[in-house]
N, C-alpha and C positions, 0 to 999 in steps of 0.2 A: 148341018151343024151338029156337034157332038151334042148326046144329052146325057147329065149324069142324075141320077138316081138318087137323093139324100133326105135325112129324115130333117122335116120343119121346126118351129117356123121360118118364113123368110128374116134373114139376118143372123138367126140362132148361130151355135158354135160351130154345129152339125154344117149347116148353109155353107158359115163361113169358109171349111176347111175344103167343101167341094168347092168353092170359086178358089183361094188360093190355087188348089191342083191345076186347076184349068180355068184361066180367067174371062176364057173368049165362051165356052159351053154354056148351053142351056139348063138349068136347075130344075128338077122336079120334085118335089117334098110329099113325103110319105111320113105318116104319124107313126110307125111301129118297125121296129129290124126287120119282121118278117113278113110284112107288106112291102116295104125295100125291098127285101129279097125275092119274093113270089114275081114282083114288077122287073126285077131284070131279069131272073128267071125269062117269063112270056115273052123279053124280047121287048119290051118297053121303054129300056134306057140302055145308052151302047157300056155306060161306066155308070159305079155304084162308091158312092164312100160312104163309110158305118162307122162308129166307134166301137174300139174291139179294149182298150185299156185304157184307166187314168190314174195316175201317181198318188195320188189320195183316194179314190174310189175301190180302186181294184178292175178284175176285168167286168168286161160284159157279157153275161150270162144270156142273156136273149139272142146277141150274136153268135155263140156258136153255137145253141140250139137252132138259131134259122139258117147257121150255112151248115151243118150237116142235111140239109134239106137242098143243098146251092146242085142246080145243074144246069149244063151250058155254060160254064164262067170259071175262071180264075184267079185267085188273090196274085195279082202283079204288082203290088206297090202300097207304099205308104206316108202318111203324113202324122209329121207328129204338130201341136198346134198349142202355144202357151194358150191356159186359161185364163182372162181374167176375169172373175164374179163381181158382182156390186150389189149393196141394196139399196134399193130404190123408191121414195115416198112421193104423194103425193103432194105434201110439205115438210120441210127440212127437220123439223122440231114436233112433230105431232107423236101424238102416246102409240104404242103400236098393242095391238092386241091379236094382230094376228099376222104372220111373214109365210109366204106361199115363196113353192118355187117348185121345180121339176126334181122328182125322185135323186139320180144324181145330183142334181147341183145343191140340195139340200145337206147332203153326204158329204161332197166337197167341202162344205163353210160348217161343218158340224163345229170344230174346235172355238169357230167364232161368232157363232150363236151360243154354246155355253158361257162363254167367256161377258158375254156384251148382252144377252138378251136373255137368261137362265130361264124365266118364268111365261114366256111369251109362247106362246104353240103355234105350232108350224104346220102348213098343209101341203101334200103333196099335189101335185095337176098332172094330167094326163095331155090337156091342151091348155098351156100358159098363154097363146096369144086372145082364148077367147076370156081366160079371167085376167089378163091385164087390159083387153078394154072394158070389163064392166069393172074394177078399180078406178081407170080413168074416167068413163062417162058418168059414173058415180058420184066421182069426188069420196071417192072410201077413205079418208084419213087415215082410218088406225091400222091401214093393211099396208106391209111391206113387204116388197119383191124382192127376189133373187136373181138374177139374170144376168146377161151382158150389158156392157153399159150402151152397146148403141139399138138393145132392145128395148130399154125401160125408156131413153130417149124419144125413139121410136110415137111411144104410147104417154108420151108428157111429164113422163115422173121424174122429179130431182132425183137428184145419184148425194145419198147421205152416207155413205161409205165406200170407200173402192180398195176393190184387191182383196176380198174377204178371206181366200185362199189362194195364199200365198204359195209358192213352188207347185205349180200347178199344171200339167201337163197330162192331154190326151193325144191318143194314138190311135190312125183311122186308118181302117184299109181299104185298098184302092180294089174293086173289082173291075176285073174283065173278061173280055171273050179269046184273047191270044193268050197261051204261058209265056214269061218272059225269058227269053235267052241269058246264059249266066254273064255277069257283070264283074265276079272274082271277088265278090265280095257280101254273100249273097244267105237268103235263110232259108227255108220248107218247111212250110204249114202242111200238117195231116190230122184227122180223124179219124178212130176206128169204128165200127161196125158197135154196136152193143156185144156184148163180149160174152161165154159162157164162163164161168170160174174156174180158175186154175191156180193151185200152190205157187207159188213163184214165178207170175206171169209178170207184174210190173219190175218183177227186179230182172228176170232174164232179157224183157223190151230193151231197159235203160243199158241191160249189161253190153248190149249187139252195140251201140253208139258208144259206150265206152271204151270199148277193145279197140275199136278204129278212130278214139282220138276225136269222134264227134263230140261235141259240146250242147248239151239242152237246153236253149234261150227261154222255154217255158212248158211246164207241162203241169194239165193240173184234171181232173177225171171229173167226170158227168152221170149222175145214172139215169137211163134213157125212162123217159116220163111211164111208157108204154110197158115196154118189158123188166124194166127196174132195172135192167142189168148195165155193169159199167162200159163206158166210154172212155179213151183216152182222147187228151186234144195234148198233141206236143210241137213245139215248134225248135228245130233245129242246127243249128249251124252248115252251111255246104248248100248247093243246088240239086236238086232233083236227079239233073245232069252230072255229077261228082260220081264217079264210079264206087266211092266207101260207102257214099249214102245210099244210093242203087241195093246194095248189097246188101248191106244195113234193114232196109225196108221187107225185101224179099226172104232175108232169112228171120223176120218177126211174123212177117204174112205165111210165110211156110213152114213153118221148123215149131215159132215159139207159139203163136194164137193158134197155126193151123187150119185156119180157115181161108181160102182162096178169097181173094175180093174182100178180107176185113178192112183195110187199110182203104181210106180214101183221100189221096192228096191234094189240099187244098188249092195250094201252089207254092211256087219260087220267087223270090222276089229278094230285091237289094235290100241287106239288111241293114233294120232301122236301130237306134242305139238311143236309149233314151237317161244315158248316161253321160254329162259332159266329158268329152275329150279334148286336154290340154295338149298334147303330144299330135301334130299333123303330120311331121316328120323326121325318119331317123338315118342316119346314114353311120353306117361301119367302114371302119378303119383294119382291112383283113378282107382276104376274099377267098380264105381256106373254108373246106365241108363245114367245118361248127359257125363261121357266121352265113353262111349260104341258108345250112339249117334252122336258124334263128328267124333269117331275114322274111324266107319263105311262110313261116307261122306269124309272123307281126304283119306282114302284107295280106295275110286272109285275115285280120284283124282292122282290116282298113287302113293300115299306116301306111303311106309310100317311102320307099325303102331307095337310098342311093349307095350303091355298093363304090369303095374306092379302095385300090391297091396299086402294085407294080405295073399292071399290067391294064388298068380300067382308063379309059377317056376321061374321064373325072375326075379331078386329082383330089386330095384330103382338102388342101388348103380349100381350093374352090367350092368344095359339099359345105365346113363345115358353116359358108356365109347359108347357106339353104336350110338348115334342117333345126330341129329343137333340141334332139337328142342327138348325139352322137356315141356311136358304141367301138371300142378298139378289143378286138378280137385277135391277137396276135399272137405268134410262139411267147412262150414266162418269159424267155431273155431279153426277149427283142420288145418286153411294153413300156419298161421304165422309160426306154428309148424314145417310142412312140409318144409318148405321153410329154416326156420333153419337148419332144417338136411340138406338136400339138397344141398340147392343155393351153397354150400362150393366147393360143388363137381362138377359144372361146370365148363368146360375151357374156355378160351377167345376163340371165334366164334362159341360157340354156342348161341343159346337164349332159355330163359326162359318166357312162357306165364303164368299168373294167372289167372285163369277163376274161379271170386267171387265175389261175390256182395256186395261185402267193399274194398275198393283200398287204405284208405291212411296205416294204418298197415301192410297191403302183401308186398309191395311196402315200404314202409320206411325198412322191413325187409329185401328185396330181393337187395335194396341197397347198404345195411351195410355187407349183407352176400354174396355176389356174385362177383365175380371179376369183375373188371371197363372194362374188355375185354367180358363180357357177354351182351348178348342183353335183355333188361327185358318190359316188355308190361303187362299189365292186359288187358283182355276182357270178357266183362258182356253179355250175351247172354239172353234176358228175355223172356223167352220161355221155357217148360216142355221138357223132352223126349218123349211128346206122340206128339207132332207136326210131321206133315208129313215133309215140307220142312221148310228153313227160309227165304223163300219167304218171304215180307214185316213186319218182323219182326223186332224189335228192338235189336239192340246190340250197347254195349256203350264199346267204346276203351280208355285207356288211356294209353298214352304213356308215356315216359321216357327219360330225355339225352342220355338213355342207347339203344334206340329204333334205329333200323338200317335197311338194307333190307332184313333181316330175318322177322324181327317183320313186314314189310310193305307184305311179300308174304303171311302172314299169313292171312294180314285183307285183302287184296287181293283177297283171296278162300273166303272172308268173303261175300265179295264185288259181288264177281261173283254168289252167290248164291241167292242174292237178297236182302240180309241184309239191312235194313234202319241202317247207322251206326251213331252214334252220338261221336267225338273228349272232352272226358272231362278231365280236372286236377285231381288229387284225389279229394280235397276238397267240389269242384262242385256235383263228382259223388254222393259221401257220402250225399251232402244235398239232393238232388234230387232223390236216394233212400228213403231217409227218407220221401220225400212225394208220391213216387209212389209205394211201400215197409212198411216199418215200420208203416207208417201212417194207409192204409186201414187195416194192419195183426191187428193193435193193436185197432182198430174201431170196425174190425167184431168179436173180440172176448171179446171186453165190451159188445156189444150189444148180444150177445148168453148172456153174464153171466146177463145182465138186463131181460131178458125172462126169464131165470132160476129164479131170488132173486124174480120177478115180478109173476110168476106160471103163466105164458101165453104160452097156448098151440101150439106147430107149426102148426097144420092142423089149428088154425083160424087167420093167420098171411097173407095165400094169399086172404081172402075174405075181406079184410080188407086193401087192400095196394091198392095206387095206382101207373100206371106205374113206377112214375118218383121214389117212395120210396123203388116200389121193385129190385132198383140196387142194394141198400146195404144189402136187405135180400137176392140177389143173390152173393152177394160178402161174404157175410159171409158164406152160406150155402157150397159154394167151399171149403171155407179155412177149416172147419169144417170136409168136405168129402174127403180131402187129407194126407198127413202125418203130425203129429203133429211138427216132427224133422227140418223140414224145414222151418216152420214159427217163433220155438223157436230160431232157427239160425236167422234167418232175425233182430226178435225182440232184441237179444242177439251180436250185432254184434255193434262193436265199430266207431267211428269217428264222421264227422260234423251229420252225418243222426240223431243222439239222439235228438240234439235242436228241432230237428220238432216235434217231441213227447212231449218234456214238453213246448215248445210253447205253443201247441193244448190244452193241458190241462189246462190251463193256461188261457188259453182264452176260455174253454169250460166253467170253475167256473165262471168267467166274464159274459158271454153272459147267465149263470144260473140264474144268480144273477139280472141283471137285467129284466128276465125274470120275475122271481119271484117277483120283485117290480114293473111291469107292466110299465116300463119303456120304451113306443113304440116306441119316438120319438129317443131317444138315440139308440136300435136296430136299426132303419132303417137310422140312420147315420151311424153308422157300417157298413149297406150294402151298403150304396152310396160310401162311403172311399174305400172298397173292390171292388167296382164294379170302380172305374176310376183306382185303382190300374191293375185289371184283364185286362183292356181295351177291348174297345168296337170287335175290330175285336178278340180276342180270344174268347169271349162270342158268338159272333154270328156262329164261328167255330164249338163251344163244343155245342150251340143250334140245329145247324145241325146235326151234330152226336146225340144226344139225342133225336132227332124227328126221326131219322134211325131207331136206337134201339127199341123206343116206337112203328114203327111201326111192327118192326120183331118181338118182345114181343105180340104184340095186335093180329099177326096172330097163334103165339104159343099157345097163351090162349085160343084162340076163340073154344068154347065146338063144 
């Protein structure tokens, strides 16, 4: 029979959450984490559950000082475990002068002993089952417990309150003697060594997991009793197994601490979420690179993902009875489209995301054609499929009346990834693609056809350019070297973003014109009026940025 390892008493939280794991297993109870832990250590119990976090307590400090001690075993799993607390008398109405309970669960109901008992003092126990039976055998009147309700049961005592702490949630982890193989869904626990000091060691650690898009589910430092010196405990996103995280490890073990054997990993294990999640399932409408992209980072997120296109076994209609969200991902022309067919076919509580880079049209549509019970959101992601993460990347949201907490857990995973989000109306987005979008697409490709009508050859276009002019011959040469279908979408795509284009035109014949009449004094009014328009601190921003470039450019060219 299996035996698991868990700290007492019989029935405690502790107990309970090692019988949930395994119901048929033998219980062994150990008074201390590191009496737990020393006991599987020797080989004593085949599994171990400990409390390692509580939503009102914080973590547990005893445990990761006793598994940096952990050998022979692995963190393979976990349980999360609502708590309920109660206090418990031994008459329902009697004066209390004094409420005992164990260290945490004192912490836990803090809010509600100030609240209900301000003046009464409180004792901590190291063993609650041997003072709640001398409470019992006693008949103590004025003393009241803390505990669970089917502990204070247990030992005779009414339950004069229940639920003391409210939203109440611990988190146990499971030891064992196997690591566990990935699940695709999955976290790693590590430890380091005591640490010597170094300038810039916690930011370079954190820096190796953020270049690769890794995510830090917790990290939080220790200084070791002994040596004084810091410890890190972090807990990760990815498996052990994940070739980023591999690397990731190796190059903080080698490069950033330096010290062979700092690093000791805990283990892998399916990771736990102690976050409720509304959202089970999403399925996309699109089965181009940017939803593939998507799909693949929401599915290491835990959401199962139903891909439907021209070409998928699965058709739209059929997903969209399955899933919560649904996401249409399609060329700008082809979504008003989509969304026609579609939006009809949602029910009230699901939502609907548009990920396109025009919002007053999708969204005027998805208005008109979607039940008032659908959640509807656009989000513009300005970024390719070839990006590794979207770390500090731009993504523009626009919400809806219709926007609920579906549409917020969405921008949420957006949020947790590193996303720079930007809140715009349709309106706003529309202009402001039109100058960050429309504007440059339809720049770099008069200036290609001016090279063409002009017979100026490319190879004598970089001998000839200085830093600051060869932006727009880099800007163009991109738009040039990608697909044509994407940029004719951008230039082709409806709303406020068109004014910027015949603005610019507009004022390019303008500033032609007076060019051509040698008109100096009148130009360089133009740029004073533009330049107090632009204001001084934006200018001084984009100067910055522009002196960066010029110098990463100046070291690219350098023969």
């Amino acid at each position: 029979m299996t035996t698991i390892a868990t700290l007492g008493p019989e029935n405690s939280l502790d107990w309970q959450a090692a019988r949930r794991f395994k119901p048929e297993a033998e219980l062994i109870t150990f008074p201390s984490p590191s009496a737990l832990i020393n006991a599987f250590a020797q080989g004593r119990a085949d599994l171990a559950v400990i409390p390692v976090y509580n939503t009102r307590d914080g973590e547990s400090r005893e445990f990761f000082r006793a598994m940096a001690m952990l050998r022979g075993g692995y963190w393979i799993d976990n349980m999360v475990l609502p708590i309920h607390l109660s206090l418990g008398t031994i008459e329902h109405d009697s004066r209390l002068e004094l409420i005992v309970g164990e260290t945490h669960h004192l912490k836990q109901c803090s809010e509600f002993l100030a609240d209900n008992f301000p003046d009464i003092s409180t004792m901590a126990t190291n063993n609650l089952e041997q003072d709640l039976a001398a409470i019992s055998s006693g008949k103590l009147t004025d003393r009241g417990v803390i505990a669970p309700e089917g502990v204070l049961k247990a030992h005779g005592l009414k339950i004069r309150e229940r639920e003391v702490a409210p939203y109440n949630r611990t988190r146990y982890a499971v030891l064992g003697r196997t690591p566990t193989p990935p699940s695709g869904y999955d976290a790693t626990a590590l430890i380091t060594a005591p640490l010597q000091d170094r300038v810039g060691l916690l930011f370079d650690t954190l820096g190796e997991f953020s270049r690769r898009g890794i995510n830090i589910l917790d990290m939080r430092t220790e200084n070791d009793l002994k040596t004084q010196r810091m410890q890190f405990y972090i807990e990760a996103e990815g498996h052990i197994d994940d070739q980023n995280v591999k690397q990731a490890l190796e190059r903080i073990e080698n490069h950033i601490i330096q010290e062979p054997g700092a690093i000791k990993v805990l283990g892998s294990f399916p990771r736990v979420d102690m976050r409720t999640k509304l959202i089970g399932r999403i399925g996309f409408i699109g089965t181009g690179d940017m939803s593939l992209w998507f799909a693949d980072r929401l599915e290491n997120e835990g959401y199962r993902i139903i891909m439907t296109g021209r070409s998928t076994e699965v058709t739209p209609e059929q997903m969209i009875n399955q899933v919560d969200m649904v996401i249409i991902c399609v060329p700008i022309s082809a979504t008003p489209g989509a969304i026609e067919k579609y939006g009809p076919l949602l029910k009230d509580g699901q939502a609907l995301i548009v990920m396109a880079g025009e919002a007053e049209a999708p969204l005027e549509t998805a208005m008109r054609r979607c039940s008032p019970g659908v959640e509807l959101m656009l989000a513009h992601n300005l970024w390719g499929p070839q990006a590794a993460t979207m770390k500090d990347k731009n993504v523009t949201v626009v919400r809806t009346p219709r926007s609920g907490v579906l549409c917020s857990e969405f921008e949420s995973f957006l949020y947790k990834h590193g996303s720079i989000i930007s809140r715009d109306t349709p309106v706003k987005h529309d202009k402001l693609m039109g100058v960050s979008q429309k504007l440059p697409t339809a720049i770099s490709m008069a200036m290609a056809m001016a090279l063409r009508d002009n017979e100026i050859a490319p190879d004598d276009i970089g001998a000839h350019s200085t830093l600051t002019s060869l932006y727009g011959i880099l800007a163009m040469s991109r738009l040039h070297a990608q697909n044509p279908r994407t940029y004719g979408e951008i230039l082709s795509s409806k709303g406020a973003g068109r004014a910027i284009i015949s603005d610019f035109v507009k004022n390019l014949i303008t500033i032609q014109e007076l060019a051509e009449e040698g008109e100096i004094s009148r130009l360089c009014e133009i740029i004073e009026q533009n330049r107090q328009f632009l204001t001084e601190d934006f200018l001084k921003d984009r100067m910055k940025q522009s002196l960066a470039v010029d110098n990463t450019l100046g070291r690219i060219l350098k023969p």
